[in-house]
SEKELUM-380429 format. One record per residue (C-alpha): residue number from 1; residue in one letter; chain; x, y, z. Coordinates in steps of 0.05 Angstrom, whole numbers, always signed. Layout:
+-----+--------+--------+--------+--------+--------+
| num | residu | chaine |     c1 |     c2 |     c3 |
+-----+--------+--------+--------+--------+--------+
| NUM |      A |      A |      X |      Y |      Z |
...
+-----+--------+--------+--------+--------+--------+
REM end
This chain:
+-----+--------+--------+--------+--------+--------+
| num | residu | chaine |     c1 |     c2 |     c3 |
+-----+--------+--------+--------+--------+--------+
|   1 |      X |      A |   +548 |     +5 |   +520 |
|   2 |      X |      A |   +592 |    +62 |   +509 |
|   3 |      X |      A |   +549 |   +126 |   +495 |
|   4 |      X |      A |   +592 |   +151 |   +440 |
|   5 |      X |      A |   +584 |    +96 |   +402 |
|   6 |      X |      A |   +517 |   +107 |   +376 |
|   7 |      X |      A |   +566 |   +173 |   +348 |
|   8 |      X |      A |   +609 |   +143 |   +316 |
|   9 |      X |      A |   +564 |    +89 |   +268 |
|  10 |      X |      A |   +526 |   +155 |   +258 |
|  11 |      X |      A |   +589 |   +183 |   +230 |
|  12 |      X |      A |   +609 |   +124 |   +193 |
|  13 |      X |      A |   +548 |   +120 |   +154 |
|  14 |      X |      A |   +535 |   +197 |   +142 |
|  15 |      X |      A |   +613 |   +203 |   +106 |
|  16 |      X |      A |   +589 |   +132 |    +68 |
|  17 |      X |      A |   +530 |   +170 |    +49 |
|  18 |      X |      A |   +566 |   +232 |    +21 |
|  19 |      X |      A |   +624 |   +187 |    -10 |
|  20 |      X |      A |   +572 |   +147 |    -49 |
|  21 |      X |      A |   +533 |   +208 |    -75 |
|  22 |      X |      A |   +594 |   +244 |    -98 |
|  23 |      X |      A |   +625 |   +187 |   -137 |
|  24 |      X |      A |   +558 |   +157 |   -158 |
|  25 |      X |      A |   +558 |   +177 |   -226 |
|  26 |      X |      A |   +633 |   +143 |   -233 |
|  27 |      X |      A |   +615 |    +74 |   -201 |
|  28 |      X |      A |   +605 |    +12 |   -238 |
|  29 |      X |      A |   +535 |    -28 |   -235 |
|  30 |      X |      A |   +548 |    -67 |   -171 |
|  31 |      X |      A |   +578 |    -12 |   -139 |
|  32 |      X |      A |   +517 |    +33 |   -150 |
|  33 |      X |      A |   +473 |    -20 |   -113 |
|  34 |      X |      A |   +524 |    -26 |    -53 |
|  35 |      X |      A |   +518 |    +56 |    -58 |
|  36 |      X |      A |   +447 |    +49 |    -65 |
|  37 |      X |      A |   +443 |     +5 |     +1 |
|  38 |      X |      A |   +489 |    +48 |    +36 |
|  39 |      X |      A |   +447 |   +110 |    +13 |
|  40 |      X |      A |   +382 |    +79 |    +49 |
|  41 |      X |      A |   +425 |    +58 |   +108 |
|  42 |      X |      A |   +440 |   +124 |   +116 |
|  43 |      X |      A |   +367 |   +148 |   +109 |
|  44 |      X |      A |   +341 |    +98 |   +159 |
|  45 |      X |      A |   +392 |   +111 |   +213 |
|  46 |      X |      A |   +370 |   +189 |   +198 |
|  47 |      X |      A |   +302 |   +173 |   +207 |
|  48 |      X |      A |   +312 |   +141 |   +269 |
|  49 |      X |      A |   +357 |   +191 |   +301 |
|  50 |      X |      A |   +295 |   +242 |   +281 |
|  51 |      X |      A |   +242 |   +199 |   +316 |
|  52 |      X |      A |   +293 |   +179 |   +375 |
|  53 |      X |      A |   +325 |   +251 |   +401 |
|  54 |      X |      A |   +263 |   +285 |   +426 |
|  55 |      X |      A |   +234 |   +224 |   +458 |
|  56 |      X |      A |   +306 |   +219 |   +493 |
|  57 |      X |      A |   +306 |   +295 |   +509 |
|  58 |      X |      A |   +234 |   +301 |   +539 |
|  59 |      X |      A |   +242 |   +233 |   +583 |
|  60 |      X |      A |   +311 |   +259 |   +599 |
|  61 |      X |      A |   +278 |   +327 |   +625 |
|  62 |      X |      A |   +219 |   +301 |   +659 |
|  63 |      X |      A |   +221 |   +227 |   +685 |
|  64 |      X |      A |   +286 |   +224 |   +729 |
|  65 |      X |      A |   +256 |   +285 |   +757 |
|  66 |      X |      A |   +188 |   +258 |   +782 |
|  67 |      X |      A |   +198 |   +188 |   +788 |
|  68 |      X |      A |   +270 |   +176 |   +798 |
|  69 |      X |      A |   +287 |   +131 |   +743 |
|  70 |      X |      A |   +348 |   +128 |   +695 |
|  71 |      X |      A |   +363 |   +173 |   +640 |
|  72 |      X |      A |   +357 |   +143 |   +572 |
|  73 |      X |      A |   +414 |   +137 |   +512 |
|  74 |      X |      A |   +393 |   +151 |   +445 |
|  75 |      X |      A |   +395 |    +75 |   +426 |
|  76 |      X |      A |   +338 |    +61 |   +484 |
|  77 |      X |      A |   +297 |   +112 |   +460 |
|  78 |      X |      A |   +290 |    +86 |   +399 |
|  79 |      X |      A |   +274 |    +22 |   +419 |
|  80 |      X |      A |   +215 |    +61 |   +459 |
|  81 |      X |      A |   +184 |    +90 |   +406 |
|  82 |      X |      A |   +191 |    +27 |   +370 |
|  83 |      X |      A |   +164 |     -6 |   +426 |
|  84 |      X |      A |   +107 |    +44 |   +436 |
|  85 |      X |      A |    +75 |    +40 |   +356 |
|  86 |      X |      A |    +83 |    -40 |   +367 |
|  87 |      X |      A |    +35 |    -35 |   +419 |
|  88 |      X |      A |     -8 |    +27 |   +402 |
|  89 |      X |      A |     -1 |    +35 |   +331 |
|  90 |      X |      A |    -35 |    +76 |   +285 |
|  91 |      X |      A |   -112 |    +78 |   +310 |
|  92 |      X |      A |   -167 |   +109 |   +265 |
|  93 |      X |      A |   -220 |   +139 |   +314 |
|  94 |      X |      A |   -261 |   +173 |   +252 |
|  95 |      X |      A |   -296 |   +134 |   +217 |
|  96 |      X |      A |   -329 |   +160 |   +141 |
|  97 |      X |      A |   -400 |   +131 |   +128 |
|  98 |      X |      A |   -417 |   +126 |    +50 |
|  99 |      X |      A |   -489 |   +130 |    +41 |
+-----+--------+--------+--------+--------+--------+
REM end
């Protein structure tokens, strides 16, 4: 898959994003709910970019470095820290005891 790809949806969504919330107050009630979806989309594929880019950048500095292995795209390393709180997850270690 073409690298600049993950570019250009990110730019697809971002001008949705700012086309919805400038002409939001203009739209009919259907439209507001596509706007409204489109608004989250935009959120979520912000989100993910946040959580993906320095899991890409440290495993792009380190790992084909030490162990020789391939350097990872920004879609991939999403889908490793998806991957990773599938199979850790969020683990309590403290416990509160009410007496």
């Amino acid at each position: 898959m073409n690298e600049n790809f993950e570019y250009v949806i990110f730019a697809l969504i971002s001008f949705a994003m700012l086309f919805v919330l400038h002409k939001m107050d203009k739209l009919g009630g259907f439209l507001k709910f596509v706007g409204a979806i489109l608004l989250g989309l935009g959120a979520v594929v912000f989100l993910c970019l946040i959580m993906a880019y320095p899991t890409m950048w440290l495993w792009n500095y380190v790992m084909p470095y030490l162990f020789n292995v391939p350097e990872l795209t920004p879609l991939r390393a999403l889908a490793l820290v998806v991957l990773t709180h599938i199979l850790i997850g969020k683990s309590s270690s403290t416990t509160t005891k009410k007496d």
